[in-house]
C-alpha positions as CSV (number, residue, x, y, z in Angstrom):
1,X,0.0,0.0,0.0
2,X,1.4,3.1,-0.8
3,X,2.2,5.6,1.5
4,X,-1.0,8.7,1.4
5,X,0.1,12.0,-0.1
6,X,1.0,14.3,3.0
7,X,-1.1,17.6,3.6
8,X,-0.1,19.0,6.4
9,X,-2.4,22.4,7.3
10,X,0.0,25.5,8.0
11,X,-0.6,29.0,8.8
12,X,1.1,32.3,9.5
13,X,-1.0,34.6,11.8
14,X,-0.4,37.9,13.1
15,X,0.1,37.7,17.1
16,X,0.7,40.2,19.7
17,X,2.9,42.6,16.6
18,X,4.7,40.1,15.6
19,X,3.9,36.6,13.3
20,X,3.2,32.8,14.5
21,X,3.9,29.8,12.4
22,X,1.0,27.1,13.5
23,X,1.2,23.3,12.4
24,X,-1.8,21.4,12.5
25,X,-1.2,17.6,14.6
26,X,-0.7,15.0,11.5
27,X,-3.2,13.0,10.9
28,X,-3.2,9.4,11.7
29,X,-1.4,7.2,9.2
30,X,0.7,10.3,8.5
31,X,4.6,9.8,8.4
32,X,6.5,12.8,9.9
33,X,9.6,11.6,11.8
34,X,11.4,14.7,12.6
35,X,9.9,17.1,10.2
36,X,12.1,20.8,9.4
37,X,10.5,23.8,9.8
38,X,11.5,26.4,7.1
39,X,11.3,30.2,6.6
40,X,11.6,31.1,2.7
41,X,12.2,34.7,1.7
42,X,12.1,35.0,-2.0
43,X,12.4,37.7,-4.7
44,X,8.5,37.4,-6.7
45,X,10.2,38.4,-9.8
46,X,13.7,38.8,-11.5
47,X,14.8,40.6,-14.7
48,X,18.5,38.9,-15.3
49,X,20.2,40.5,-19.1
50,X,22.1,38.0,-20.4
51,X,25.5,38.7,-22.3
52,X,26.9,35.7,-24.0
53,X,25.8,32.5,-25.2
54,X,22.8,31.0,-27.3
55,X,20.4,33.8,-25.0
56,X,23.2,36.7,-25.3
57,X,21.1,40.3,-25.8
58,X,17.8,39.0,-23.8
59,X,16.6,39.6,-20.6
60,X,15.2,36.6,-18.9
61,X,12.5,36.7,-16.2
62,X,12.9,34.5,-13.7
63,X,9.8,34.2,-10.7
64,X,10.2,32.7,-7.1
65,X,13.9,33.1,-6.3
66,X,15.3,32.2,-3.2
67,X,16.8,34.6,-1.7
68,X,17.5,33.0,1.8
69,X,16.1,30.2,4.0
70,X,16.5,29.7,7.7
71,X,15.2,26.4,9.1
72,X,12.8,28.0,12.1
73,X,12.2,24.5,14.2
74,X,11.5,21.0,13.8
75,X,8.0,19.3,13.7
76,X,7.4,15.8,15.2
77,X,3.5,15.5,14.5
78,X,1.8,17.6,17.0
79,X,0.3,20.9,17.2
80,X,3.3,23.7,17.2
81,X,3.6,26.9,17.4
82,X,6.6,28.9,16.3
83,X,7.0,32.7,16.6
84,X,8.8,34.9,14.1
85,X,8.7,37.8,16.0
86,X,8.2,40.7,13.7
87,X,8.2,39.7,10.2
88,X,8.9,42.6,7.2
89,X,8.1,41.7,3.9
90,X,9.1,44.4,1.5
91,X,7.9,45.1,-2.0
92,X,8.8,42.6,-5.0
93,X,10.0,40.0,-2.2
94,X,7.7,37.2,-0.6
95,X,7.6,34.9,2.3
96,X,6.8,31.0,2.5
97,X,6.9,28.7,5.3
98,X,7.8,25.0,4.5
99,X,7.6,21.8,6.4
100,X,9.7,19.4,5.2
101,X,10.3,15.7,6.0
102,X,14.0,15.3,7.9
103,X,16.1,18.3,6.3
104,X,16.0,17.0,2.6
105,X,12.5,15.3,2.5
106,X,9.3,15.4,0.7
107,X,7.5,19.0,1.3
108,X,4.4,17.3,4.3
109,X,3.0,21.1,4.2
110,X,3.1,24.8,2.9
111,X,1.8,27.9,3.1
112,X,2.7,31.6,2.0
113,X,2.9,34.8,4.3
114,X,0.3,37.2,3.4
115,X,2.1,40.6,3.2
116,X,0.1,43.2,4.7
117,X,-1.0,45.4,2.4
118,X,-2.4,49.4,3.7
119,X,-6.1,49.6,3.2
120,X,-6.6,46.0,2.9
């Protein structure tokens, strides 16, 4: 029997002027282990010119670039909680939370970081 696709529930929440990562408890028949707990910054979009080769004179556009990742905790199945204290997000950028399966894993849950936008 093959193992059931993971989907893990995860949410960034405001709290107290800062941010809170929650994980939802695994469901039964769910297998976590010691599951990483990842912060994703990342540029939305990427204009790169390129000067030599088959692409030389074009600009690419690249989307979703990693800018840095920081491994915020480790999951092992139940309910968690993990503060981010305050958490800018600045224009063109964007923020992900991952939980991952050991450190090099299968992706158990996701979810991106709502930036805060005024009037909304």
């Amino acid at each position: 029997m093959a193992e059931r696709q993971p989907n893990l529930p995860v949410s960034v929440v405001g709290e107290g002027g800062g941010a809170v990562v929650h994980v939802a408890a695994a469901d039964a028949g769910m297998a976590v282990g010691k599951a990483a707990v990842w912060l994703v910054r990342f540029a939305e979009r990427e204009s790169v010119p390129v000067a030599a080769g088959e692409n030389a004179g074009r600009t690419l556009i690249y989307h979703h670039v990693v800018r840095d990742i920081r491994r915020i905790g480790w999951y092992r199945g139940a309910a968690a909680a993990y503060p981010l204290g305050e958490l800018t997000i600045g224009e063109g950028e964007g923020c992900a939370v991952l939980v991952q399966r050991g450190e090099v894993g299968p992706i158990l849950g996701a979810a991106v970081v709502e930036r805060h936008r005024p009037g909304s």
